[in-house]
N, C-alpha and C positions, 0 to 999 in steps of 0.2 A: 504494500500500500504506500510506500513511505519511497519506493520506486517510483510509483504515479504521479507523486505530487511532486518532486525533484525536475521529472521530467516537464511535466504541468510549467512549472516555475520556469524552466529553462527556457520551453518551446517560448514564452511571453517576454521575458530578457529578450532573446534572440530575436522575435518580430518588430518589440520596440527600439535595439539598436540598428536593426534593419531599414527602420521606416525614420528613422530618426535622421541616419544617412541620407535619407532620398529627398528629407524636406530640406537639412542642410545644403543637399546638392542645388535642389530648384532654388532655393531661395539665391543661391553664390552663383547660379548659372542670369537668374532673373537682373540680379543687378553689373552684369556685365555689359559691357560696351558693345553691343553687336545689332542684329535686326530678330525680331519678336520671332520669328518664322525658324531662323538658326537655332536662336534660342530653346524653340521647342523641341528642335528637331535634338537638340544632345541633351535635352533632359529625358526624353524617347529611349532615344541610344544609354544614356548611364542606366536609366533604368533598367532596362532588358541585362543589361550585365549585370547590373547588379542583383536581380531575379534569377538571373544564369549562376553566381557566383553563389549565393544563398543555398539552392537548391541544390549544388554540388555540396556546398559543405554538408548543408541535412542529409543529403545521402552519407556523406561521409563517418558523419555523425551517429548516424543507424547501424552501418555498419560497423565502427566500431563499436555498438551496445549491442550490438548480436554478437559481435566476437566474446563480448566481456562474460554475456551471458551463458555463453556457449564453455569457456573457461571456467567459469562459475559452479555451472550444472558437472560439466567432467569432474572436478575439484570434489565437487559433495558428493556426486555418484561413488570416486571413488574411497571416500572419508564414511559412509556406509558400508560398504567391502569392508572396507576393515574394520569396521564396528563392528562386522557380523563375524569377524573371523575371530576377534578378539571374545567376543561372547561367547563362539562356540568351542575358543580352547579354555575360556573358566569354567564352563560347562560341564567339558570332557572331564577338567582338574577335579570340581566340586565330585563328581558321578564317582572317581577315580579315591577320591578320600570316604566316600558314603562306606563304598564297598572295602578299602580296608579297614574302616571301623569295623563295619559289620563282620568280618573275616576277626577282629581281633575278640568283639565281642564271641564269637561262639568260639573262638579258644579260651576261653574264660571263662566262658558258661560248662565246657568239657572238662577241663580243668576242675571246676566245683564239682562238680558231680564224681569225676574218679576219687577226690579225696571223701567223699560222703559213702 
């Protein structure tokens, strides 16, 4: 959950320094020396790059949280293995002491009874 909302957070950063660029841009292209028409035409142009440029990074972005996650899941998948291997040699151990109790108890119990 605590994934969603990071990303949440992130995606809204990222659109506002996105959009943040592009009003700076028009505003610093608007008060330039040129004709209205030029003007428009490269705040056109930055934009599309800069939508070009965005969109690469969020791919990039994704891809690396799918790697991470992918890392992630291998890492705990295999941190389970070995929880299971680990349990089932305390297992083995525990099973392993039941039975030579049990084995010393009834030499014990043989024991009493030969001396009776």
């Amino acid at each position: 959950m605590a994934y969603k909302d990071d990303n949440n957070s992130f995606s809204k950063s990222f659109v506002s320094f996105v959009a943040g660029g592009l009003i700076g841009a028009g505003v610093a292209l608007l008060y330039a020396p040129q004709s209205g028409e030029r003007t428009r035409q490269e705040i056109r142009e930055k934009a599309e790059r800069t939508i070009i440029k965005a969109q690469k990074i969020e791919e990039e972005i994704k891809d690396s949280l799918n790697q991470l996650m992918g890392d992630i899941r291998s890492k705990v998948n295999l941190l389970i293995e070995e929880g299971k291997d680990i349990a089932e040699d305390k297992k083995r151990e525990i099973l392993e002491a039941i039975e030579a109790g049990k084995k010393v108890l009834e030499e014990q119990k043989d024991r009493l009874q030969k001396k009776r």
